[in-house]
Steps between C-alpha positions, in 0.01 A plus 500: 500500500724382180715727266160463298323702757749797513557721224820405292643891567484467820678199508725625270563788778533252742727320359734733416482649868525203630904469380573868712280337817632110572809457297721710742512853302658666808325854492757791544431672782648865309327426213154434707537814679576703219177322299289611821578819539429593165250316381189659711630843358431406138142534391426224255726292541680252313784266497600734211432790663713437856836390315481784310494686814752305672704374285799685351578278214413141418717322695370616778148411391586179430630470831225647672210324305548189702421648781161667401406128330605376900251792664229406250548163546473578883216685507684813643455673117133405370427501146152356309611123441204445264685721237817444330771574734756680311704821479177739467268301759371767810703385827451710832571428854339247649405703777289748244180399346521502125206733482677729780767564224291627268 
């Protein structure tokens, strides 16, 4: 299978995951835990949607982001790579079924 095969958003996704998952982004274990605990309370969620939630001020979403990019990128947070990842794409635990969250 070639880039050919694959659709280019997906390897778009990939790509850009693929910076959080070899090039040693260190996840943050307080950040992690505080992006776990919350994020199977939110129905609907979105990358959006958790920082507002967690986040007091941008700062601190800027330095949590990494992390969630690290989960996703780890398969611990799942999200629908054949879409445009971005701030508004649905992410849920990875132990949840997407269709459970509806």
């Amino acid at each position: 299978v070639t880039e050919r095969h694959i659709p280019a958003i997906l390897v778009k996704n990939l790509r850009f995951l693929d910076r959080y998952r070899r090039r040693g982004i260190r996840l943050d274990p307080e950040h992690a835990s505080t992006i776990l605990a919350e994020l199977p309370r939110l129905v609907d969620a979105t990358p959006n949607t958790l920082m507002q939630r967690i986040a007091r001020n941008d700062q601190q979403k800027a330095a949590l982001l990494p992390s969630l990019w690290k989960l996703i990128a780890d398969s611990v947070v799942c999200c629908d790579l054949t879409s445009p990842l971005n701030m508004s794409s649905s992410i849920w635990p990875a132990h949840e079924q997407q269709e459970d969250r509806r």
